[in-house]
KEKESE-549268 format. One record per residue (C-alpha): x, y, z; residue number from 1. Coordinates in pm, 1 decimal, decimal comma. Layout:
N
@px:X&py:Y&pz:Z&num:NUM
...
END
This chain:
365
@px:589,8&py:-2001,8&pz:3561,7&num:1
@px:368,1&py:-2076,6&pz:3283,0&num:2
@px:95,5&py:-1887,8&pz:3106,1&num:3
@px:-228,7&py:-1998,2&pz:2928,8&num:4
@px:-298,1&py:-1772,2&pz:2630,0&num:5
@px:-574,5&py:-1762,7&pz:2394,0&num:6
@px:-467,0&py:-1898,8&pz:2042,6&num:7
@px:-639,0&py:-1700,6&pz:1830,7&num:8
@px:-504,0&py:-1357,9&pz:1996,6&num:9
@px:-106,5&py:-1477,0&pz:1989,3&num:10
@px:-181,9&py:-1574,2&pz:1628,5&num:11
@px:-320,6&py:-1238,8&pz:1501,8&num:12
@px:-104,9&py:-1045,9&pz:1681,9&num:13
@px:272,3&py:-1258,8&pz:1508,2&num:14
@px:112,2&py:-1237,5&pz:1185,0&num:15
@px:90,0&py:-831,9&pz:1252,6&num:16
@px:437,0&py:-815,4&pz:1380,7&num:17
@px:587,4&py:-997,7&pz:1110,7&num:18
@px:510,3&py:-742,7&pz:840,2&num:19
@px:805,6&py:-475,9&pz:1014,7&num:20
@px:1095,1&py:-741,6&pz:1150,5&num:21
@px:1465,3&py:-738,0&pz:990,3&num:22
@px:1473,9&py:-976,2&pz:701,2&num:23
@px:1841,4&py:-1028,1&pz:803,0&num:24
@px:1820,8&py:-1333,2&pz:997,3&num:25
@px:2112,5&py:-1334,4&pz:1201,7&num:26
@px:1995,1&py:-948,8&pz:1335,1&num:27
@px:1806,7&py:-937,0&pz:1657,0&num:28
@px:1526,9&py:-770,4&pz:1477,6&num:29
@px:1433,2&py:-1022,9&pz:1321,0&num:30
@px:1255,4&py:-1134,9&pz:1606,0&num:31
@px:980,3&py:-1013,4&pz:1776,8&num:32
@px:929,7&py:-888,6&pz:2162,3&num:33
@px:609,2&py:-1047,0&pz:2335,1&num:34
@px:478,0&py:-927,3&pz:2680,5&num:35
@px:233,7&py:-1096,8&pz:2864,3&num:36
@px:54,3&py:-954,7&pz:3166,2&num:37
@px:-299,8&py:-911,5&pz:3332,9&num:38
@px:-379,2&py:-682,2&pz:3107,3&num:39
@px:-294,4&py:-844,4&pz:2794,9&num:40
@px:-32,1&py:-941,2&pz:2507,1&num:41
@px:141,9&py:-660,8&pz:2346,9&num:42
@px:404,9&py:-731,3&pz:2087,2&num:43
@px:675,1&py:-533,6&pz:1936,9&num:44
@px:879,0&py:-521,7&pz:1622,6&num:45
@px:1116,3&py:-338,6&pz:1445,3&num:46
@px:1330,5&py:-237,8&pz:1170,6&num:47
@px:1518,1&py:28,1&pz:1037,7&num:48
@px:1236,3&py:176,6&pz:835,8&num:49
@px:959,6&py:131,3&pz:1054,3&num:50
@px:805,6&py:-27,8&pz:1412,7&num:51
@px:507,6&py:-163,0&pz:1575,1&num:52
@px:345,7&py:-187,9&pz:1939,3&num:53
@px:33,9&py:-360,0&pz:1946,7&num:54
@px:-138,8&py:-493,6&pz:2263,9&num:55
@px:-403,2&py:-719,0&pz:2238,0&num:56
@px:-657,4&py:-750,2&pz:2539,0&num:57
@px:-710,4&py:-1097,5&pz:2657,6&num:58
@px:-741,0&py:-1279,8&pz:2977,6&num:59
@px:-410,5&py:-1475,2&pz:3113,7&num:60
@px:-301,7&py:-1601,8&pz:3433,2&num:61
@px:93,6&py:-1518,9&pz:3463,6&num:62
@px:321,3&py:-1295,5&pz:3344,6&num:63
@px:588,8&py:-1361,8&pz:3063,2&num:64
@px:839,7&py:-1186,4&pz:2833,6&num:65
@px:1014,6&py:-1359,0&pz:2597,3&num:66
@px:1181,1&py:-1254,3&pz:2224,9&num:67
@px:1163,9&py:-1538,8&pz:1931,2&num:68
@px:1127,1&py:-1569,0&pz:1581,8&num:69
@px:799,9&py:-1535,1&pz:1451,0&num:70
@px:796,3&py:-1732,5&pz:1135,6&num:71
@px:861,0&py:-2023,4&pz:1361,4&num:72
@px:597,2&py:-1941,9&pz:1630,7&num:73
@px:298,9&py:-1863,9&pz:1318,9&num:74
@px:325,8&py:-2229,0&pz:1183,0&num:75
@px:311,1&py:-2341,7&pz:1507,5&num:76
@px:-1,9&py:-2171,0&pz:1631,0&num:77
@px:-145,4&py:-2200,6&pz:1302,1&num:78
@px:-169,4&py:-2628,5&pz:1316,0&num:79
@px:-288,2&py:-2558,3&pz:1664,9&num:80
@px:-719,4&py:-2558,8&pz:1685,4&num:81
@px:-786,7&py:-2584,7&pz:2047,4&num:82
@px:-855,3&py:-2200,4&pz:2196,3&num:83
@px:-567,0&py:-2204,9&pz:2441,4&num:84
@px:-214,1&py:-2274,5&pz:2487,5&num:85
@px:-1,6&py:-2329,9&pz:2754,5&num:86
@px:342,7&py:-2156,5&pz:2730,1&num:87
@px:633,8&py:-2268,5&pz:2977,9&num:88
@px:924,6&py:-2106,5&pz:2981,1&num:89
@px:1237,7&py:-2293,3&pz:3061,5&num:90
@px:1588,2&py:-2145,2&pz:3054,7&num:91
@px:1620,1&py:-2071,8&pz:2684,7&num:92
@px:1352,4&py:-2232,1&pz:2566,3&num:93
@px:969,4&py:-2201,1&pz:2585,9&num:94
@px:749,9&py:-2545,6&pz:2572,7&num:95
@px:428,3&py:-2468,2&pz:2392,6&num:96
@px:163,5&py:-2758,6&pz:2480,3&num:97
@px:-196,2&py:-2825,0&pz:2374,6&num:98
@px:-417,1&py:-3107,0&pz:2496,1&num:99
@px:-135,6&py:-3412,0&pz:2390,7&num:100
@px:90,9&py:-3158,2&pz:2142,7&num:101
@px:364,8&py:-3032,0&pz:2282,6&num:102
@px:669,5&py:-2852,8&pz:2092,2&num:103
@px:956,6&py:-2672,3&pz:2238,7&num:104
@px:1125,3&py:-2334,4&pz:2056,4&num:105
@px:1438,9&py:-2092,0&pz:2165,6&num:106
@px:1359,6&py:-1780,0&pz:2300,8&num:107
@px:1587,2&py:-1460,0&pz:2355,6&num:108
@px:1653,2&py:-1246,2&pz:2665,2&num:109
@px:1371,0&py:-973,0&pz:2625,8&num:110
@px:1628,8&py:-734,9&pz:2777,0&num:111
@px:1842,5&py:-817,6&pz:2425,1&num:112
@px:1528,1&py:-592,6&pz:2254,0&num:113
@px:1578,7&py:-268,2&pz:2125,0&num:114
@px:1338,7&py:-2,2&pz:2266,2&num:115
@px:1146,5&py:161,3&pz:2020,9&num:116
@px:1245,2&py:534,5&pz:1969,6&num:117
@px:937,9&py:731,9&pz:1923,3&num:118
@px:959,9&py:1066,5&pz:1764,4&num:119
@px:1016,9&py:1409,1&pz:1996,5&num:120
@px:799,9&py:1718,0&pz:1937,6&num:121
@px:546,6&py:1555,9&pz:1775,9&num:122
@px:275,4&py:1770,6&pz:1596,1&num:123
@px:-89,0&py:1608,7&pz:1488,5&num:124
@px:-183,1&py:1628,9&pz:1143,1&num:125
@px:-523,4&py:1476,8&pz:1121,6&num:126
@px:-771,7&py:1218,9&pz:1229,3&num:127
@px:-893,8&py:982,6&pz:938,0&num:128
@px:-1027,8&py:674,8&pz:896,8&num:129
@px:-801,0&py:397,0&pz:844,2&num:130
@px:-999,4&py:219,6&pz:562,1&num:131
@px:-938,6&py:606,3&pz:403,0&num:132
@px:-564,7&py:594,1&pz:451,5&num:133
@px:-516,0&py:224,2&pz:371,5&num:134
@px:-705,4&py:316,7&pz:-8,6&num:135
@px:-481,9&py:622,7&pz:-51,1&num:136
@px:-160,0&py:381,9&pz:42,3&num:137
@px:-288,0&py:99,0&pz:-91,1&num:138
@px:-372,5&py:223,9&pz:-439,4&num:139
@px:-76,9&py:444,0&pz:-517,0&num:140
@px:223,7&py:212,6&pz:-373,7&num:141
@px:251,6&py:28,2&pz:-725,4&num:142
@px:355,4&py:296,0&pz:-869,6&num:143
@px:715,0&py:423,6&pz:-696,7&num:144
@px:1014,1&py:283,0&pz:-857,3&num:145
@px:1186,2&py:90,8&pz:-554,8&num:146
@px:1518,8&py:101,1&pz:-725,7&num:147
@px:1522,4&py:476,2&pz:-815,6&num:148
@px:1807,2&py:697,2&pz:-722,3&num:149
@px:1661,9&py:963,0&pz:-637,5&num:150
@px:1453,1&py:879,4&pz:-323,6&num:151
@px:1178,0&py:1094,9&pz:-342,5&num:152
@px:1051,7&py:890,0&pz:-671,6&num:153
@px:1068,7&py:578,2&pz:-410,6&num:154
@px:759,8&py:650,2&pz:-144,5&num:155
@px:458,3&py:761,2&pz:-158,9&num:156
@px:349,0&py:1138,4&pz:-132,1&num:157
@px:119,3&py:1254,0&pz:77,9&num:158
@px:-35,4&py:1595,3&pz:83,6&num:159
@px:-278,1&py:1652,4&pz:363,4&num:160
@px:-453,1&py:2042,6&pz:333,7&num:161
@px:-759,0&py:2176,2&pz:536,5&num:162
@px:-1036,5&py:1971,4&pz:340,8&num:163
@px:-885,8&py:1710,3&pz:159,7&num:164
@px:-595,2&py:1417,3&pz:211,1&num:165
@px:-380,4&py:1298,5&pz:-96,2&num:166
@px:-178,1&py:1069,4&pz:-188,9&num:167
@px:60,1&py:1055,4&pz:-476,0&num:168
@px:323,3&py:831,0&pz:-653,1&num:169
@px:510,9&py:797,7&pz:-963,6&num:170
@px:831,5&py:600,2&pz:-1142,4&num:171
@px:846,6&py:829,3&pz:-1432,1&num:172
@px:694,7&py:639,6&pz:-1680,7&num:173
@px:338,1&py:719,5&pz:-1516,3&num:174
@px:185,9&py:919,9&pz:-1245,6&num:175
@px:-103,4&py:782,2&pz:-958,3&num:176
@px:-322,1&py:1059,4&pz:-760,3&num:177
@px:-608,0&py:1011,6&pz:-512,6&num:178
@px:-772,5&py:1253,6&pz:-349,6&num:179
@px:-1086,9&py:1207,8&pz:-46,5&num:180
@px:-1227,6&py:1498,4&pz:181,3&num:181
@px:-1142,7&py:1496,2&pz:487,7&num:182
@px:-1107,8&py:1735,4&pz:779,8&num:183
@px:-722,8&py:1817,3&pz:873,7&num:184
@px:-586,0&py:2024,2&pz:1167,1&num:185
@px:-261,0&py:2128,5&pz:968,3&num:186
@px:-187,2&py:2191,3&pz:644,4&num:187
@px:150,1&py:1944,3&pz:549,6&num:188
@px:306,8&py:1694,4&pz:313,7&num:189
@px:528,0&py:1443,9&pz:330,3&num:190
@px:676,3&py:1171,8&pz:186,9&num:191
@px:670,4&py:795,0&pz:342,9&num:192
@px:956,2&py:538,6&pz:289,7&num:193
@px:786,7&py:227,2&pz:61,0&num:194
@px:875,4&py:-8,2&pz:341,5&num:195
@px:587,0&py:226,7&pz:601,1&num:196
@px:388,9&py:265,1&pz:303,0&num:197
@px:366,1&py:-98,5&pz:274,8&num:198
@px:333,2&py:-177,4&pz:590,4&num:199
@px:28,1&py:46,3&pz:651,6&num:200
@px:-118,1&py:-79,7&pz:361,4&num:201
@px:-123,3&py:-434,2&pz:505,4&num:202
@px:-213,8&py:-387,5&pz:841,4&num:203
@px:-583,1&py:-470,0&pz:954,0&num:204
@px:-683,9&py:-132,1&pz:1072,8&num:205
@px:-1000,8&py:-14,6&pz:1142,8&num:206
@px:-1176,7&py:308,0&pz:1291,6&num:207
@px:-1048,3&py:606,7&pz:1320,9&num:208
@px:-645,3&py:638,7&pz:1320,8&num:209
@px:-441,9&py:954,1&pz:1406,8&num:210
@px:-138,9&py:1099,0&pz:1251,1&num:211
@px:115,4&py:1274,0&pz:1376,3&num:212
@px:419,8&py:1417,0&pz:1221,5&num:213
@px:773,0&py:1418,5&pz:1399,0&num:214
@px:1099,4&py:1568,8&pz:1215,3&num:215
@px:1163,9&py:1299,7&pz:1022,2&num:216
@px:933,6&py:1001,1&pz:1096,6&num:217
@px:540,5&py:965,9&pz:1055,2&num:218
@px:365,0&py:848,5&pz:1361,1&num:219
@px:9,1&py:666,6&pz:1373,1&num:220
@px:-169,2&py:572,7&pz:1674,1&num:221
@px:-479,6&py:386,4&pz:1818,8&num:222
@px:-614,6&py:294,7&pz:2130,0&num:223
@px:-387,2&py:-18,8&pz:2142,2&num:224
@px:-128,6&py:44,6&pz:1840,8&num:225
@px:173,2&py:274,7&pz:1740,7&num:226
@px:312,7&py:248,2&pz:1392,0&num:227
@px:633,8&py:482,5&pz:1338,9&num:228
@px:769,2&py:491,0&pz:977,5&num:229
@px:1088,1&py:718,2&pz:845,0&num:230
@px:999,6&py:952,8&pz:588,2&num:231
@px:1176,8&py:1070,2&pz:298,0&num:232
@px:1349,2&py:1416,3&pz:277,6&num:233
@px:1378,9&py:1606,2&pz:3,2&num:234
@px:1096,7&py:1717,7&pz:-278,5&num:235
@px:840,6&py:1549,0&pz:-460,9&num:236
@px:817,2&py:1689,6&pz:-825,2&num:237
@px:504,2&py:1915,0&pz:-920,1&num:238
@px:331,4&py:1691,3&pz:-1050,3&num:239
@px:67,3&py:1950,9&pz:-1078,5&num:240
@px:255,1&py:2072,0&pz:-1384,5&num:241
@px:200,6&py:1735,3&pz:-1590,5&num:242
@px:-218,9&py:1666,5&pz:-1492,1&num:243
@px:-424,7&py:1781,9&pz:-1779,3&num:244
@px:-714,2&py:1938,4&pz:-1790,9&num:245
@px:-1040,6&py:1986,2&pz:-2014,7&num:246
@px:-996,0&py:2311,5&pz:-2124,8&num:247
@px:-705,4&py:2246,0&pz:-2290,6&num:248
@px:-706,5&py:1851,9&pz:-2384,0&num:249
@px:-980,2&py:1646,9&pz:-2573,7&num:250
@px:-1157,2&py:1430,9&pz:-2325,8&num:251
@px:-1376,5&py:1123,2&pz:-2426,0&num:252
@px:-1576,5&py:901,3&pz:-2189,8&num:253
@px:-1536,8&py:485,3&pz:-2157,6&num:254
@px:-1691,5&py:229,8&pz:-2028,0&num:255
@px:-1432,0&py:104,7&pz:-1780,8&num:256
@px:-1513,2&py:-282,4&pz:-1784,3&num:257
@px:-1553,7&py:-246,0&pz:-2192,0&num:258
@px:-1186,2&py:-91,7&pz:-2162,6&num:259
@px:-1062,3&py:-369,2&pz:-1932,2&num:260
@px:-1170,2&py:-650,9&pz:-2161,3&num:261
@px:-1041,6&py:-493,5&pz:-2513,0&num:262
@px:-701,0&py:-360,7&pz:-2320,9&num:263
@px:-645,8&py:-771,5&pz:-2232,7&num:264
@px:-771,1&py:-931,7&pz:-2564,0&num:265
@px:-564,5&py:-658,2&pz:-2774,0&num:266
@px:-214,2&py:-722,7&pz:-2564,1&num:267
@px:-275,7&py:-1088,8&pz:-2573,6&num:268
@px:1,9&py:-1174,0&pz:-2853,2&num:269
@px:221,9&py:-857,9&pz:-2775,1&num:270
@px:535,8&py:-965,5&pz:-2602,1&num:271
@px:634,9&py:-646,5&pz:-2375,4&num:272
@px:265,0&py:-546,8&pz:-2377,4&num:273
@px:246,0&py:-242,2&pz:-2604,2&num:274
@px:-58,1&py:-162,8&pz:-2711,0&num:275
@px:-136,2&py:88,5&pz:-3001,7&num:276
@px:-476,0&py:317,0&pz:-2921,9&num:277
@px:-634,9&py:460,9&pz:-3223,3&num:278
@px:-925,1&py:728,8&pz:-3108,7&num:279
@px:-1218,7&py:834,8&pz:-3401,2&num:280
@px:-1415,2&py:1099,1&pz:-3295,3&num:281
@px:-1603,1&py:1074,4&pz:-3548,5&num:282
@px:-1689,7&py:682,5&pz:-3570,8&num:283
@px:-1706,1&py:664,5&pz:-3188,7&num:284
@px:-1463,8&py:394,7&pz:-3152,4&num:285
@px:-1128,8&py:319,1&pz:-3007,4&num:286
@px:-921,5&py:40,7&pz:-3167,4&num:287
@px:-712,1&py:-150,1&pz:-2992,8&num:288
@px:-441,5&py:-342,0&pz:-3134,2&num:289
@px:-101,1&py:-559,5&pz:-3029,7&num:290
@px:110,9&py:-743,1&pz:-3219,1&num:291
@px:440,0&py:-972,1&pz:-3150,0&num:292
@px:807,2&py:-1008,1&pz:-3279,5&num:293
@px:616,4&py:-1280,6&pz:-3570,6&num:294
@px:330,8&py:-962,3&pz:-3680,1&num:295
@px:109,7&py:-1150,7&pz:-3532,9&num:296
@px:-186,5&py:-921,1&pz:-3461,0&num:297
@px:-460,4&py:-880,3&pz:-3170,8&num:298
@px:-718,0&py:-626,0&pz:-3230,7&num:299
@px:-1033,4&py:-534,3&pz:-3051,1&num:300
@px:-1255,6&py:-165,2&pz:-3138,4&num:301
@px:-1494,0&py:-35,4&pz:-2816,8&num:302
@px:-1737,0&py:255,0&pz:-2860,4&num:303
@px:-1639,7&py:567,5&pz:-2705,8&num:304
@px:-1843,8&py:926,8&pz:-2586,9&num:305
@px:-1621,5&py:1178,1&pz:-2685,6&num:306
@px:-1679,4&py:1454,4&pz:-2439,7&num:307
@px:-1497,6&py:1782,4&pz:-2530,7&num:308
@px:-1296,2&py:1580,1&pz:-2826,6&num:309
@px:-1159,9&py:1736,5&pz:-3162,0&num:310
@px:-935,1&py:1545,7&pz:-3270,2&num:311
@px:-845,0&py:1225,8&pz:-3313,8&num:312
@px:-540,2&py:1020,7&pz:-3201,1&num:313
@px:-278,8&py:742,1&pz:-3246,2&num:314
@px:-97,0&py:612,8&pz:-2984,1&num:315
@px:124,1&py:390,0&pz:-2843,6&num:316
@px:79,0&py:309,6&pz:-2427,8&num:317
@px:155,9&py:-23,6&pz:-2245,0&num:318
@px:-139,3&py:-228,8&pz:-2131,0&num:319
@px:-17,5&py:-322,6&pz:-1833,6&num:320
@px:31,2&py:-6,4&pz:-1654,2&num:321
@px:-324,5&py:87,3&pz:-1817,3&num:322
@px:-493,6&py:-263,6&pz:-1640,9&num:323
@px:-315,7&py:-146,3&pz:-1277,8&num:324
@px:-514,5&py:148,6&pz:-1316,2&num:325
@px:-829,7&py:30,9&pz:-1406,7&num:326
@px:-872,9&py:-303,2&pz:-1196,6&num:327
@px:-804,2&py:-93,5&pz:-865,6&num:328
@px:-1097,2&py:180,8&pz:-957,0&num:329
@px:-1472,8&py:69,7&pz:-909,6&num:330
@px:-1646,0&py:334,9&pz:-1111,0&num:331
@px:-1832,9&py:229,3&pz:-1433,9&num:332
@px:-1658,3&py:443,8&pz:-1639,8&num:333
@px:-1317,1&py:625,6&pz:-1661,9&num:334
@px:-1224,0&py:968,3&pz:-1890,1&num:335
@px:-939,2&py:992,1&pz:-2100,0&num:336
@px:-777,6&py:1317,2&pz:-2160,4&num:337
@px:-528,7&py:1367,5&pz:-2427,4&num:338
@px:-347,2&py:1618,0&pz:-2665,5&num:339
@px:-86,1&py:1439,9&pz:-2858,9&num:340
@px:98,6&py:1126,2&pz:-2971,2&num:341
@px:380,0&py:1278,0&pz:-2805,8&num:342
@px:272,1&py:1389,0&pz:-2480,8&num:343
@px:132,1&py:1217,9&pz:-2163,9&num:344
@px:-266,7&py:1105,6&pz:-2184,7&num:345
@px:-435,2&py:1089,4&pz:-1870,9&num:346
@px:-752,0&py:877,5&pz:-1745,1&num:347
@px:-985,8&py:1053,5&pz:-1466,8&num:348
@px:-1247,3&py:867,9&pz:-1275,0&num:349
@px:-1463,1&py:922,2&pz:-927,0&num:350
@px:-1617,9&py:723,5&pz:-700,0&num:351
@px:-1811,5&py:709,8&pz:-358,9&num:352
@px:-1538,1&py:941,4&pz:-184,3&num:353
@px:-1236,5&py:919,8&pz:-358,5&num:354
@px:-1084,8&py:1094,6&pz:-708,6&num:355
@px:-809,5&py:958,2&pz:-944,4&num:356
@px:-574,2&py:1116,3&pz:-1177,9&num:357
@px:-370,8&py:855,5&pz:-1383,9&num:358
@px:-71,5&py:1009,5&pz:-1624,4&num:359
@px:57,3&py:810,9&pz:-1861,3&num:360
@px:331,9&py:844,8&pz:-2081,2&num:361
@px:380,3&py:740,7&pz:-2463,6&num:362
@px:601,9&py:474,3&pz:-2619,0&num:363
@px:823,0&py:677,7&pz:-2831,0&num:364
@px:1011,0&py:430,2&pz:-3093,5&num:365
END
């Protein structure tokens, strides 16, 4: 029997779906399961990192179950303007038709579908708003090292305590923190696999989103969606032990856009992007200056507000780690703590309801 479906709905809900199927095309999971009753579509897809089941409320006639690849069904619907479509199922096949289109695509047994496993015992961690935990995701997961051996460098950390959430990440050669307030029922932390991390980070939530924690997965629902994502075991590194503070670093203030603009100009000729940073405390300026394989030189000087500052320095930082920090804040100004040549600098900033701590270390030739 067929169904008529609402474009628009079947379309949102694939292009969803897609972001947590198998990318091994010959698996089963790299399809997607799509249910259609009276009271709605929900779709369902997996991996072996992470899963979703969203349902999306719309009116439809019929029933109909069917598993297919989704790449195939989004370039379908997305050529397709009119509001509905007609889907007819037929054997293993499924004609999709709309006013005089017509197109005809394979479809699996829906039976064929893994059920999705959802973590036992189950304890809740916290209600937050998703635009919060998409920022705290979305603005650390540059950082992990993918390819790192030791796991724990590879997701994103998460610390959730009684007032505050945070989120962590690092690939040794530099160090992202966020913090926001926000009220917690339990006091945990945890590390997400990159592949949830991602995910979450993509996903269009909105509202209010809750967390729960199971032994080894992290579980996030909403009136009509479940996301489950495997966590990492094992310990993150105190990072604590590397963040400076101003009691015992200098600490000069600088206009973040000014910042942006000499960091490009200066790196400009530089082939691997190395930048060297000369700070005078007493002129009020920070050079800037890159130079190429050929001594071909870039150089651009900013004014600076040194802060708590006694001394000055020289060194040596890559300007492309120091641009992915500053072209994901929005304050108008950033801090920059430091001590030596040789050890790690770090840039503060703050803004609306979020904090950042940014370690960086020093190219040591």
């Amino acid at each position: 029997m067929s169904v008529n479906i609402q474009t628009k709905a079947l379309r949102d809900l694939i292009g969803e779906l897609m972001l947590s199927t198998a990318k091994e095309k010959d698996s089963i999971l790299s399809n997607i399961l799509i249910e259609i009753d009276e009271n709605g579509i929900k779709g369902t897809a997996l991996n072996n990192i992470t899963s979703i089941e969203k349902t999306i409320e719309t009116k439809t006639d019929s029933s109909l179950s069917f598993t297919t690849d989704p790449q195939k069904l989004a370039n379908i619907l997305r050529e397709i303007k009119e509001e509905t479509i007609e889907l007819d199922p037929e054997g293993k096949t499924i004609t999709i038709k709309s006013s005089g289109f017509k197109t005809k695509i394979k479809v699996q047994d829906p039976q064929m579908f893994p059920k999705v496993k959802h973590p036992e015992n189950t304890q809740k961690i916290c209600t937050i708003k998703a635009e919060k935990l998409k920022k705290l995701i979305k603005e650390t997961i540059y950082c992990p090292d993918k390819n790192d051996i030791a796991r724990e460098y590879t997701g994103v950390f998460v610390e959730v305590e009684e007032q505050q959430t945070k989120a962590t990440a690092t690939d040794h050669y530099r160090l992202i923190n966020i913090k926001t307030e926000n009220q917690n029922q339990t006091q945990t932390s945890l590390i997400i696999e990159n592949a949830g991390a991602t995910l979450i980070s993509r996903l269009s939530l909105e509202g209010d989103v809750e967390l729960y924690r199971g032994e080894n997965e992290l579980l996030i629902k909403q009136d009509n969606l479940i996301i489950v994502s495997k966590l990492i075991s094992g310990n993150f590194p105190d990072y604590n032990q590397i963040l400076l503070d101003r009691e015992t670093s200098n600490s000069i203030e600088i206009d973040k856009e000014k910042l942006k603009d000499g960091v490009k100009r200066s790196s400009i000729l530089s082939e691997n992007k190395d930048i060297t940073v000369k700070i005078d405390i007493n002129e009020k300026t920070m050079s800037l200056v890159g130079q190429n394989s050929e001594g071909e030189t870039a150089e651009d000087v900013i004014e600076i507000n040194p802060l708590e500052a006694q001394k000055d320095l020289i060194i040596k930082l890559n300007s492309k780690f120091i641009l992915d920090f500053l072209n994901q804040i929005e304050a108008d100004s950033v801090v920059l703590l430091y001590r030596s040549a040789e050890e790690p600098i770090m840039f503060e900033s703050s803004e609306d309801q979020y904090s950042y701590k940014y370690i960086m270390t020093p190219i040591i030739e």
